[in-house]
Structures are given as structure tokens and as C-alpha cells.
Chimera marker file (.cmm) of the C-alpha trace (Angstrom):
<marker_set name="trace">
<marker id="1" x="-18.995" y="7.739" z="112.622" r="1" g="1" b="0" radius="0.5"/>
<marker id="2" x="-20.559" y="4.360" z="111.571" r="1" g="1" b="0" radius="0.5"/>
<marker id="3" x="-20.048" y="1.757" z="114.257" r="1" g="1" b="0" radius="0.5"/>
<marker id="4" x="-21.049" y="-2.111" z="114.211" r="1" g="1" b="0" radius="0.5"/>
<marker id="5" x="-21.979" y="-4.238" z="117.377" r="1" g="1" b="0" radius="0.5"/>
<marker id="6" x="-23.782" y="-6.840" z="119.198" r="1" g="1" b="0" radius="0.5"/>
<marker id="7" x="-26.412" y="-3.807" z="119.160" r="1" g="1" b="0" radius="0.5"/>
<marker id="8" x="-26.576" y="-3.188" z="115.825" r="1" g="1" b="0" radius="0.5"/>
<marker id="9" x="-25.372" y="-0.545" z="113.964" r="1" g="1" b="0" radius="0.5"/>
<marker id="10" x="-25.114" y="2.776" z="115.077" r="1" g="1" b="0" radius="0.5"/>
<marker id="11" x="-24.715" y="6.382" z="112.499" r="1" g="1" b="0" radius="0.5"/>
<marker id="12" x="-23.245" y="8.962" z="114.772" r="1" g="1" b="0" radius="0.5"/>
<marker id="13" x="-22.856" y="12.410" z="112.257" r="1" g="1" b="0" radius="0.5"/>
<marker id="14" x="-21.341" y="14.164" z="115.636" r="1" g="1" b="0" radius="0.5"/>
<marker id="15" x="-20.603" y="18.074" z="114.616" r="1" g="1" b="0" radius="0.5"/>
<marker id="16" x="-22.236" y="16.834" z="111.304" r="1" g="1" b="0" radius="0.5"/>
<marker id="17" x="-21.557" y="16.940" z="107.961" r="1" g="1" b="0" radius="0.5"/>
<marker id="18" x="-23.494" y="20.109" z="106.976" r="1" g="1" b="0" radius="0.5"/>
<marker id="19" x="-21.755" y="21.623" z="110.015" r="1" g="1" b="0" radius="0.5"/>
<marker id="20" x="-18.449" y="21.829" z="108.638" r="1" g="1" b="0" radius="0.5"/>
<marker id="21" x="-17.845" y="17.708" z="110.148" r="1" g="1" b="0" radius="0.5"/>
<marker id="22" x="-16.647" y="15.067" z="108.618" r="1" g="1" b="0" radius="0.5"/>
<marker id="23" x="-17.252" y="11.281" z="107.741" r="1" g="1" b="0" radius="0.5"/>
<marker id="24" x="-15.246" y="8.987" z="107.921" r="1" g="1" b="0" radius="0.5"/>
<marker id="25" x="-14.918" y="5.878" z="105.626" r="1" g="1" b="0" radius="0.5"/>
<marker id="26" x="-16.112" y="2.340" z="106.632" r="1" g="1" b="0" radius="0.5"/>
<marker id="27" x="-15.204" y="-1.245" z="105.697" r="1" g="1" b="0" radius="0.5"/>
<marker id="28" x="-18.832" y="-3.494" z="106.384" r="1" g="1" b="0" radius="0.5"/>
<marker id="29" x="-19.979" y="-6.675" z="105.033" r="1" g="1" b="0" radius="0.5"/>
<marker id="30" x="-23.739" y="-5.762" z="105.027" r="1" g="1" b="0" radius="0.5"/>
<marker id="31" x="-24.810" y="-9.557" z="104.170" r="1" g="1" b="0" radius="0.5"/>
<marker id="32" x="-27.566" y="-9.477" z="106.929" r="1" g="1" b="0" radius="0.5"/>
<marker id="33" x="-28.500" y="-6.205" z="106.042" r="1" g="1" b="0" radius="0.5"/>
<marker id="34" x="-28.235" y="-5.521" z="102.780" r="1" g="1" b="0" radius="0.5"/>
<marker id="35" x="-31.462" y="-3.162" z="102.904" r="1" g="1" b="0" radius="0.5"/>
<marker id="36" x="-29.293" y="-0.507" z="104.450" r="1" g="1" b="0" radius="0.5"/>
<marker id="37" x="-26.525" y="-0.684" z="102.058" r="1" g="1" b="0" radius="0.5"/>
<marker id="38" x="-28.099" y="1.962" z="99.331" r="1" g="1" b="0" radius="0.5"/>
<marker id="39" x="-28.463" y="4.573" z="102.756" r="1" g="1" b="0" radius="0.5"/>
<marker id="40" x="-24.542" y="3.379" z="104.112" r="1" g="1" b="0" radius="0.5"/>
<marker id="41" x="-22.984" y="3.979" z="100.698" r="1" g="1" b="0" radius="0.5"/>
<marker id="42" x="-24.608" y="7.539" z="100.000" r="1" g="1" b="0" radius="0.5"/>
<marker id="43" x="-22.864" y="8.344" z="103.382" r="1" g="1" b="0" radius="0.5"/>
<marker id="44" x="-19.675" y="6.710" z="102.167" r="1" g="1" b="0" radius="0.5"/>
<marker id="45" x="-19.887" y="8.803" z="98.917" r="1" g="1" b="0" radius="0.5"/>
<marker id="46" x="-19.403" y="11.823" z="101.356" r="1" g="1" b="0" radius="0.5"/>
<marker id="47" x="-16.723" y="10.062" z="103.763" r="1" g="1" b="0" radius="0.5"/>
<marker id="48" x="-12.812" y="11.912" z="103.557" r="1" g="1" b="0" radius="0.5"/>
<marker id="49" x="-11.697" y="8.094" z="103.350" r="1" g="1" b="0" radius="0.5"/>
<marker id="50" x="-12.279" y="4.873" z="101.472" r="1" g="1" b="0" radius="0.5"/>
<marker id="51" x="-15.530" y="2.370" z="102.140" r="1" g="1" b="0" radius="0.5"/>
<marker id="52" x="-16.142" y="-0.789" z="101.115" r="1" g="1" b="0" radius="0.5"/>
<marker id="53" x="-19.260" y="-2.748" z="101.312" r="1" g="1" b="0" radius="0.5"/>
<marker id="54" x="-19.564" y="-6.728" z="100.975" r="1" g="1" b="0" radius="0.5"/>
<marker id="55" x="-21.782" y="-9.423" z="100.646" r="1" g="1" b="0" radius="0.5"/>
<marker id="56" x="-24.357" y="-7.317" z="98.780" r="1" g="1" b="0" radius="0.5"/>
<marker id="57" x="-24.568" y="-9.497" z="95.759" r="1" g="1" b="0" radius="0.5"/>
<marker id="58" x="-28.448" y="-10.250" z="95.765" r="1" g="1" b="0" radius="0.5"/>
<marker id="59" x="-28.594" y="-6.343" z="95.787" r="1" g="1" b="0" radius="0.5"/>
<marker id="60" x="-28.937" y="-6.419" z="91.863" r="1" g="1" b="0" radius="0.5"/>
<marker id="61" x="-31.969" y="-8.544" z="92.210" r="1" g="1" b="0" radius="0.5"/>
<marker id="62" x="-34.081" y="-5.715" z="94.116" r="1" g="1" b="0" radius="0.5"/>
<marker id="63" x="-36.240" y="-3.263" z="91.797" r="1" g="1" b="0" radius="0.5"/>
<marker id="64" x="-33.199" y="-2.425" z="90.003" r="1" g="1" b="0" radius="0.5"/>
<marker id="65" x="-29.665" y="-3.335" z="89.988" r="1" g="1" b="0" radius="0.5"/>
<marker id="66" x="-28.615" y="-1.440" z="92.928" r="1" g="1" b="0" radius="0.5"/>
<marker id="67" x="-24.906" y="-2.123" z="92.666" r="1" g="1" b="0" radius="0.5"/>
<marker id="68" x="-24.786" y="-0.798" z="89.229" r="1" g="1" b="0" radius="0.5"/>
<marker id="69" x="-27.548" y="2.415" z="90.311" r="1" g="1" b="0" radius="0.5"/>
<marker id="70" x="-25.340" y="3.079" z="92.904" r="1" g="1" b="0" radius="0.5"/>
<marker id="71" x="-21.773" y="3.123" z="91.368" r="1" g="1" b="0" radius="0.5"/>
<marker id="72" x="-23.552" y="5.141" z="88.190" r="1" g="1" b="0" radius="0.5"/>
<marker id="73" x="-25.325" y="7.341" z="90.236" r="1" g="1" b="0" radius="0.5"/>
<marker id="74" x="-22.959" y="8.674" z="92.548" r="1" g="1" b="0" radius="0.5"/>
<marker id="75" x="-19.681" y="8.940" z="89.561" r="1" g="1" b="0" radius="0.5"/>
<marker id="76" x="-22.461" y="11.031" z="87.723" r="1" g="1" b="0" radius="0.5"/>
<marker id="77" x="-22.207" y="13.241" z="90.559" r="1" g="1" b="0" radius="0.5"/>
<marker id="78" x="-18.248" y="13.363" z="90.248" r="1" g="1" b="0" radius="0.5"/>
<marker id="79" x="-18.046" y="10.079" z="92.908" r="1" g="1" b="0" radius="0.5"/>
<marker id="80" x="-15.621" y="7.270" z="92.832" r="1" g="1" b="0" radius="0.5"/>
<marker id="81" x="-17.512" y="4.748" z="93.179" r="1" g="1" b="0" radius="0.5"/>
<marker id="82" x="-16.520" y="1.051" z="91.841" r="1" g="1" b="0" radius="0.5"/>
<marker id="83" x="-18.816" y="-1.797" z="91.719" r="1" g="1" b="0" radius="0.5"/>
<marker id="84" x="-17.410" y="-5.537" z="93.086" r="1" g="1" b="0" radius="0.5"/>
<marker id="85" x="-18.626" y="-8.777" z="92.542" r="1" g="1" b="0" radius="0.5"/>
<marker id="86" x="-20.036" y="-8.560" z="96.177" r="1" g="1" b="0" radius="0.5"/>
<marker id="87" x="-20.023" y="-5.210" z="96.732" r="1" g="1" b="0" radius="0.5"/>
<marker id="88" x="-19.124" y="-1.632" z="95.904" r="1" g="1" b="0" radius="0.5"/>
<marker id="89" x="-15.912" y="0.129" z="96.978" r="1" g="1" b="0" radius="0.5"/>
<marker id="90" x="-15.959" y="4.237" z="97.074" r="1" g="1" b="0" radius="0.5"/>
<marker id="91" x="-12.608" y="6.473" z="96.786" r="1" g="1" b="0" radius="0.5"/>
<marker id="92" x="-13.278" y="9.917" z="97.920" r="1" g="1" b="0" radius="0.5"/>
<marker id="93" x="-13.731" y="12.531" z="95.980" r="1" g="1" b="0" radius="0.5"/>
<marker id="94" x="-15.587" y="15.648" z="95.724" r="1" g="1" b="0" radius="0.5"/>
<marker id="95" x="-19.347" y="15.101" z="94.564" r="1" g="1" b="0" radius="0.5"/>
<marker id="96" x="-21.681" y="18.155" z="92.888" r="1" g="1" b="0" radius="0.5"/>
<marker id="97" x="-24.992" y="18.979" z="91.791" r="1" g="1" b="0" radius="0.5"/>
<marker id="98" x="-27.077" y="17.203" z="89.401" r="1" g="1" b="0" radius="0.5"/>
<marker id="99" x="-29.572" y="14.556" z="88.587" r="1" g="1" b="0" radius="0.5"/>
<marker id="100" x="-29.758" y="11.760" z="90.681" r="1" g="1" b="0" radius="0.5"/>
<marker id="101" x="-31.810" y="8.905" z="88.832" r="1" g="1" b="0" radius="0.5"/>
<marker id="102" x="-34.167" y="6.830" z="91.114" r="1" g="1" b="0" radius="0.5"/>
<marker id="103" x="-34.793" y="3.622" z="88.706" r="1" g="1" b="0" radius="0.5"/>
<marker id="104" x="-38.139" y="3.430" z="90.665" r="1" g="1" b="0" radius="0.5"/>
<marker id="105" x="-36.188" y="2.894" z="93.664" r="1" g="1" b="0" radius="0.5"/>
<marker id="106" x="-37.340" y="3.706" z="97.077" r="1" g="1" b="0" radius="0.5"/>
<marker id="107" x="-34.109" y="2.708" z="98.480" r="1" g="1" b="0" radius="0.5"/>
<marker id="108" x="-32.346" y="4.940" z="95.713" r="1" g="1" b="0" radius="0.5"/>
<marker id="109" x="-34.629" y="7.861" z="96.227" r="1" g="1" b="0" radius="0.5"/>
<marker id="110" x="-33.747" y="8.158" z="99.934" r="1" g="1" b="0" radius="0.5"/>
<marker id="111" x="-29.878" y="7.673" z="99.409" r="1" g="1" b="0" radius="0.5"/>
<marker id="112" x="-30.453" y="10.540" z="96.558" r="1" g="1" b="0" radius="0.5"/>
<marker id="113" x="-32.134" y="12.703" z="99.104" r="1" g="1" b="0" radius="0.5"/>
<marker id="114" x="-28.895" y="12.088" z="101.770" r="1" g="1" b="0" radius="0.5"/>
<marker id="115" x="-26.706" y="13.223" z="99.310" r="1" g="1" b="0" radius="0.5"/>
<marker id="116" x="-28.671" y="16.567" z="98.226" r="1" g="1" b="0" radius="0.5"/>
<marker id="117" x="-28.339" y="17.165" z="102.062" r="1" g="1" b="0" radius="0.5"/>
<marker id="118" x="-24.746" y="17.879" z="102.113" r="1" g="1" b="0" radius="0.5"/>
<marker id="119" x="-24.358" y="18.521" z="98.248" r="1" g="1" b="0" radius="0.5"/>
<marker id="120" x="-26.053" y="21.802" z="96.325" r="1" g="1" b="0" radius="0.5"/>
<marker id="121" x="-27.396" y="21.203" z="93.278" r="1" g="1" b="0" radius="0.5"/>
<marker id="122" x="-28.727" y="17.431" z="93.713" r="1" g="1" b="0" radius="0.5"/>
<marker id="123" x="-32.269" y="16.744" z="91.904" r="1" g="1" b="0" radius="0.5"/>
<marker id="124" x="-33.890" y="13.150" z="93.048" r="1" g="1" b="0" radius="0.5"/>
<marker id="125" x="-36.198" y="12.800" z="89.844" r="1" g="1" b="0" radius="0.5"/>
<marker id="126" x="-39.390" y="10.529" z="91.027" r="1" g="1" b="0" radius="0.5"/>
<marker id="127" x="-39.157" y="11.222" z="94.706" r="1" g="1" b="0" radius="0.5"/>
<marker id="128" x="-42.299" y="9.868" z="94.950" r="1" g="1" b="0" radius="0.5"/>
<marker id="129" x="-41.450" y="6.172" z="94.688" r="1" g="1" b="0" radius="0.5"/>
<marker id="130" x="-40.519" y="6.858" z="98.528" r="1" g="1" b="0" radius="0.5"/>
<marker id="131" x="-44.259" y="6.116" z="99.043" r="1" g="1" b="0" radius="0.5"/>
<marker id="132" x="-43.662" y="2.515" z="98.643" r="1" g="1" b="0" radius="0.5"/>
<marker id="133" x="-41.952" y="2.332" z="102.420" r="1" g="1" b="0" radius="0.5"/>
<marker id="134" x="-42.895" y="5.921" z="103.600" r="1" g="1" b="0" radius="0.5"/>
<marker id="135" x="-46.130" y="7.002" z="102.093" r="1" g="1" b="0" radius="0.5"/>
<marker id="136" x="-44.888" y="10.792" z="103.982" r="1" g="1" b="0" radius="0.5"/>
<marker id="137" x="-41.435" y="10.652" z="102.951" r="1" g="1" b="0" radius="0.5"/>
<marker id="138" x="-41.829" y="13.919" z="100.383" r="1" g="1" b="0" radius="0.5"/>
<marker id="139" x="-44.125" y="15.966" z="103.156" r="1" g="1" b="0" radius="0.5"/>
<marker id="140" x="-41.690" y="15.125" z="106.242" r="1" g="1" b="0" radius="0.5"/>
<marker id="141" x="-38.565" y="15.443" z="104.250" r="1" g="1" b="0" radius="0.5"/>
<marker id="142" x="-39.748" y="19.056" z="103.020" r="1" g="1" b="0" radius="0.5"/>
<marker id="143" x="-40.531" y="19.930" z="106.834" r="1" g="1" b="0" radius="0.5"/>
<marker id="144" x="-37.129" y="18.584" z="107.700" r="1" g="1" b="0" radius="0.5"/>
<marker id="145" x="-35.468" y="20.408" z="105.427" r="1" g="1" b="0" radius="0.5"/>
<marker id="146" x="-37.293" y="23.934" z="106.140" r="1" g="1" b="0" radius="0.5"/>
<marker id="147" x="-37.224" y="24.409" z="110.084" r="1" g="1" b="0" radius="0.5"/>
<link id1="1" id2="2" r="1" g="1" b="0" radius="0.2"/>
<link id1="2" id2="3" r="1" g="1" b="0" radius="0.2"/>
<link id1="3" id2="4" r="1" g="1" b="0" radius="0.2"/>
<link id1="4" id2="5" r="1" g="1" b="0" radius="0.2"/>
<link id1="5" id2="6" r="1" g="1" b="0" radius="0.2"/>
<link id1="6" id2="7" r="1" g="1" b="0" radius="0.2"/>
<link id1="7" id2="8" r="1" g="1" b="0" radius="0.2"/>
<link id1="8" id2="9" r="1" g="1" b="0" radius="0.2"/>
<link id1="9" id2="10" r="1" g="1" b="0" radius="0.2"/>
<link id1="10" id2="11" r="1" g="1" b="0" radius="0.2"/>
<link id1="11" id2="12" r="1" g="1" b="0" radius="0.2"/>
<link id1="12" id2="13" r="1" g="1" b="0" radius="0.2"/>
<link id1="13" id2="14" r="1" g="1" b="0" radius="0.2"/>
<link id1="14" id2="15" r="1" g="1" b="0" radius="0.2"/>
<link id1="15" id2="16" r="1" g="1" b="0" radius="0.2"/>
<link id1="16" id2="17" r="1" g="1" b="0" radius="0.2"/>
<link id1="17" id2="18" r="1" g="1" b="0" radius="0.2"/>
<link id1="18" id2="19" r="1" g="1" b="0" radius="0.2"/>
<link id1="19" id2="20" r="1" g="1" b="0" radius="0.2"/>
<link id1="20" id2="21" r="1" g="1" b="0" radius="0.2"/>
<link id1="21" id2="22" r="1" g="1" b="0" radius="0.2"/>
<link id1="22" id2="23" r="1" g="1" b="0" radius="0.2"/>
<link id1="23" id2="24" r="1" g="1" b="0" radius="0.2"/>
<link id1="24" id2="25" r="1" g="1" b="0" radius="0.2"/>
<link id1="25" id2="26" r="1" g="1" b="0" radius="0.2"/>
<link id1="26" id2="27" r="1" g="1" b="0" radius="0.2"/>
<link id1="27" id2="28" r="1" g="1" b="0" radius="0.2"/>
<link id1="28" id2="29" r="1" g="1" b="0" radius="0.2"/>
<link id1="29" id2="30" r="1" g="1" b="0" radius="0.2"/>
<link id1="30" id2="31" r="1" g="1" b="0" radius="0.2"/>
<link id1="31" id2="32" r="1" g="1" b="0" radius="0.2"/>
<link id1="32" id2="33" r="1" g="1" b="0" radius="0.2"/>
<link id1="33" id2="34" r="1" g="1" b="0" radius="0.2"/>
<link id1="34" id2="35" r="1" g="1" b="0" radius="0.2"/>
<link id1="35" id2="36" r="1" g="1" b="0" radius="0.2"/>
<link id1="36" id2="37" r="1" g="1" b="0" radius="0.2"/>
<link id1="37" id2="38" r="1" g="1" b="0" radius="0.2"/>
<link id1="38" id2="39" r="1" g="1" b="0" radius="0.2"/>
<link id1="39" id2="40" r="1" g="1" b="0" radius="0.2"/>
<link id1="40" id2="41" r="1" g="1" b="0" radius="0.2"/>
<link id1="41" id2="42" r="1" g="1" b="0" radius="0.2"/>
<link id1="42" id2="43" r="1" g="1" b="0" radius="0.2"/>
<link id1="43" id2="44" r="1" g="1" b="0" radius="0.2"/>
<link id1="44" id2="45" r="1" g="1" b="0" radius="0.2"/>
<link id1="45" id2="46" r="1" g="1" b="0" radius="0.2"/>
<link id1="46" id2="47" r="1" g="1" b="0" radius="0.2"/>
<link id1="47" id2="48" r="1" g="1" b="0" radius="0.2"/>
<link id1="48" id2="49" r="1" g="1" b="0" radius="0.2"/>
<link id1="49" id2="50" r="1" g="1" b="0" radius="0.2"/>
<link id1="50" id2="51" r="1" g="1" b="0" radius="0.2"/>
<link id1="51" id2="52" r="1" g="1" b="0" radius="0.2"/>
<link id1="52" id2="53" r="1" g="1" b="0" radius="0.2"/>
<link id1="53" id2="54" r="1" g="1" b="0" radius="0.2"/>
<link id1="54" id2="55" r="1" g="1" b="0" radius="0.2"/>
<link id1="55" id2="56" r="1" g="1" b="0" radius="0.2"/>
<link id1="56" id2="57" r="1" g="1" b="0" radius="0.2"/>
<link id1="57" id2="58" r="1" g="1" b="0" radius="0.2"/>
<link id1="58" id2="59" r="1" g="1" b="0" radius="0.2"/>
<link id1="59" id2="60" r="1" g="1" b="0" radius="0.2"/>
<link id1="60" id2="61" r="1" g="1" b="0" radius="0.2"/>
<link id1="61" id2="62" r="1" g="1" b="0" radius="0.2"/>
<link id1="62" id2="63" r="1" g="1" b="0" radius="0.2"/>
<link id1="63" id2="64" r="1" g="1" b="0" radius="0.2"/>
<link id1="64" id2="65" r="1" g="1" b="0" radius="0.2"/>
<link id1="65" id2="66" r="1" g="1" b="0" radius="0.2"/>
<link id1="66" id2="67" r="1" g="1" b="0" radius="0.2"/>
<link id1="67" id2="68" r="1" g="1" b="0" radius="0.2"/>
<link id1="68" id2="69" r="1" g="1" b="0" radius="0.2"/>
<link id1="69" id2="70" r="1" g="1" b="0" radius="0.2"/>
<link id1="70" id2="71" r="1" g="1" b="0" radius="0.2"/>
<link id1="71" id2="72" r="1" g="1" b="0" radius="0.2"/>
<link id1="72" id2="73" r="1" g="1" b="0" radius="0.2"/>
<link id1="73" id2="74" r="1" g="1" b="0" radius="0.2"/>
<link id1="74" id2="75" r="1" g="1" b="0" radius="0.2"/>
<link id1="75" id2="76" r="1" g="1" b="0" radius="0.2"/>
<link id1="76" id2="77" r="1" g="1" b="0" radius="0.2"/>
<link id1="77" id2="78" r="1" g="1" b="0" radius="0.2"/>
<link id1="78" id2="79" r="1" g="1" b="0" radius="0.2"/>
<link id1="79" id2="80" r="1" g="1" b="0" radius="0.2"/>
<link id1="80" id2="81" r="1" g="1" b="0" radius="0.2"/>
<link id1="81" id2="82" r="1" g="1" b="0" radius="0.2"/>
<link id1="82" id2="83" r="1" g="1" b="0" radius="0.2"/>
<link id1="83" id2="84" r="1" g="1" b="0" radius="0.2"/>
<link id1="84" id2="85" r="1" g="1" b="0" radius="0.2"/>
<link id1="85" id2="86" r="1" g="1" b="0" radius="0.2"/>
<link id1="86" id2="87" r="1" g="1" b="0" radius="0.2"/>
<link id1="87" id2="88" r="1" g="1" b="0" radius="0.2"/>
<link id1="88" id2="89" r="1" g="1" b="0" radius="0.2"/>
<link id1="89" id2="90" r="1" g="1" b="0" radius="0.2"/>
<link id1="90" id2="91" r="1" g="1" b="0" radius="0.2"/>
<link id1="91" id2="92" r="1" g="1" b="0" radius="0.2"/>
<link id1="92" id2="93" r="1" g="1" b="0" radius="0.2"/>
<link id1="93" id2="94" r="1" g="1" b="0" radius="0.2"/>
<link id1="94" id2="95" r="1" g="1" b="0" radius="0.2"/>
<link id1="95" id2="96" r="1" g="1" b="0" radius="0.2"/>
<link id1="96" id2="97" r="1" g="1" b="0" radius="0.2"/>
<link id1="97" id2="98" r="1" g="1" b="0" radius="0.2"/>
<link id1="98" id2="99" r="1" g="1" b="0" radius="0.2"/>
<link id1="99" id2="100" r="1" g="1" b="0" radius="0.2"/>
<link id1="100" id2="101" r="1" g="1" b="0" radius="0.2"/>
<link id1="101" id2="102" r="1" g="1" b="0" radius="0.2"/>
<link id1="102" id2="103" r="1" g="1" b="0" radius="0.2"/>
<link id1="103" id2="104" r="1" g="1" b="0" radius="0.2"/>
<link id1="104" id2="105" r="1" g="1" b="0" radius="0.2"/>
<link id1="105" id2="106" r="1" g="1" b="0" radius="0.2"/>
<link id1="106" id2="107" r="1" g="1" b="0" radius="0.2"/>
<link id1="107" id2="108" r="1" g="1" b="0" radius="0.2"/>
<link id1="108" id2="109" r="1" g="1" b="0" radius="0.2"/>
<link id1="109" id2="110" r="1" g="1" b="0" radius="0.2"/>
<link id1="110" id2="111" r="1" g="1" b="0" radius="0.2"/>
<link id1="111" id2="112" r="1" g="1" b="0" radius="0.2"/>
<link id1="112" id2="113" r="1" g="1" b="0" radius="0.2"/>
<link id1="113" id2="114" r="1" g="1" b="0" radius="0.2"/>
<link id1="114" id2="115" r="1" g="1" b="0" radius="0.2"/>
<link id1="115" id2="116" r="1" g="1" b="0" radius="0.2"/>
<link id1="116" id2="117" r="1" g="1" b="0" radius="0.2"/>
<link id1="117" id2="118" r="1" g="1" b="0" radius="0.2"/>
<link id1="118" id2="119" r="1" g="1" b="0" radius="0.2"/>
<link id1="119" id2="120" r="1" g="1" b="0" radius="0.2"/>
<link id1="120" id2="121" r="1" g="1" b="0" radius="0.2"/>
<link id1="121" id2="122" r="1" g="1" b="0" radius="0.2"/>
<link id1="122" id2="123" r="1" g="1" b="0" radius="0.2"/>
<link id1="123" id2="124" r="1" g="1" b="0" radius="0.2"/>
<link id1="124" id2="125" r="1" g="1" b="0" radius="0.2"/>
<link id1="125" id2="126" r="1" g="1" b="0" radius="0.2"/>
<link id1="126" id2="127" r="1" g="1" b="0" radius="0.2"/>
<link id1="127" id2="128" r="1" g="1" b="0" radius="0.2"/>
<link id1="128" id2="129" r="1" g="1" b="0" radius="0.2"/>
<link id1="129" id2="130" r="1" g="1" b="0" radius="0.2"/>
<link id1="130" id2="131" r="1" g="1" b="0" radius="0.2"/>
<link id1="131" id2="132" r="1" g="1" b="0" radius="0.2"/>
<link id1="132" id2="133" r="1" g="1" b="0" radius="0.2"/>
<link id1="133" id2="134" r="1" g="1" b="0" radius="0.2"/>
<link id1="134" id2="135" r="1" g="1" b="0" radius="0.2"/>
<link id1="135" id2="136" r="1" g="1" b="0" radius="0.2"/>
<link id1="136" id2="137" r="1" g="1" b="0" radius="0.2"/>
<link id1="137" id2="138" r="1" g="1" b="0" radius="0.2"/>
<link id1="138" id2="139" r="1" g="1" b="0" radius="0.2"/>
<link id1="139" id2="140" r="1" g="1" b="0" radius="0.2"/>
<link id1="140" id2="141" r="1" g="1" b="0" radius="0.2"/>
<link id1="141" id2="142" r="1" g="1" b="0" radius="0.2"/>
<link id1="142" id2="143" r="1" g="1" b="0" radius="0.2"/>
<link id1="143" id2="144" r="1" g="1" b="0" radius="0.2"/>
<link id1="144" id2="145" r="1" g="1" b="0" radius="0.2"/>
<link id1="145" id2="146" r="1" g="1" b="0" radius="0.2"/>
<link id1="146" id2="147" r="1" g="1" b="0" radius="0.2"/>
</marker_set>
């Protein structure tokens, strides 16, 4: 459960995903923080109902064109993902293993990593770029991962 308010924004996975929960979909304009859209939309590419994310225009002007990484990344995987002129819109559908391209993308290594949580099969090629905001990211995530 995403939630939005005067505290900020809260992700709640509850029973969680890997669990056997569920996500559902959101509808955010992300214009004051479009640095968490790339995490927010791999969620949404695993939500049982439509998201929508707005006013993340300026996101194609980061180290890649995240809009476009995003919507190609995530409809390699078997997504629905459709880019906007201020956003990106996801349809559910069933996602599956494969290579998730990173662009040289911290932000779209760790939303590649989210989605090889819940989905077998997922390879983040250049996980390493994660170094750029958490020099640790490869070490913690593998200790994460195996306790």
C-alpha cells in the first residue's frame, strides 16, 4: 500500500509481495519527488491494478531517459508499461525473467533489483553503478537477500 500525506510518503508491503500479498496500483504526481519515481514504478509494474505517475517530465534529463528506460525495461520483462508526456502509466500484467538494462543508472539498477525480488529470472547487468548513491548497495543487497 503506497500512501501520500502531510508526512510524506509511506510504502507499506503488509503480508508482502513475496508472501503471497499483493500491491495495489497508485495514481501520484511525483513533481516534488521525481527521484523516487524509477523505485514507485518498479512497484507499480508488480501492482494487480493500474498506476500512473505525473509530472516526471525532467526525468529524461537524468543519466538517461528514465521515462523511456523505464517503459522499455519493464515491457521487456512482459510489463505494460506506457510512457506520457509527463509521466508513465502501467497496466498490469504478468512480468518474467530476463535482462534488465541499467543505462548506467543508479536509480534504474535499484528499481531492477525490486523487481528480481518478486520476479525469478531478473538479471540487473552493471549493478555496480549503485555505487554512485550506495557505495554498499551490491554487499548489503546480497546479505539481504541470503538471511
Amino acid at each position: 500500500v503506497v500512501t501520500v500525506d502531510d508526512n510524506g510518503l509511506t510504502v507499506d508491503g503488509g503480508t508482502g509481495l513475496l508472501n503471497g500479498g499483493t500491491i495495489d496500483g497508485v495514481t501520484l504526481d511525483l513533481s516534488t519527488g521525481g527521484e523516487l519515481a524509477p523505485t514507485l514504478v518498479a512497484l507499480a509494474a508488480l501492482a494487480s491494478s493500474p498506476s500512473e505517475f505525473r509530472g516526471i517530465a525532467h526525468l529524461r534529463g537524468h543519466e538517461t531517459d528514465r521515462l523511456a528506460a523505464l517503459v522499455t525495461e519493464i515491457n521487456r520483462l512482459g510489463g505494460r508499461a506506457t510512457e506520457l508526456d509527463d509521466g508513465i502509466r502501467i497496466e498490469p500484467s504478468p512480468l518474467h525473467g530476463g535482462t534488465w538494462s541499467t543505462y548506467h543508472d543508479h536509480r534504474m539498477a535499484t528499481a531492477g533489483a525490486l523487481i528480481g525480488l518478486a520476479v525469478p529470472g531478473v538479471t540487473v547487468e552493471n549493478i555496480g553503478t549503485t555505487a554512485k548513491t550506495l557505495p554498499r548497495f551490491t554487499e548489503m543487497w546480497s546479505e539481504m537477500v541470503n538471511s
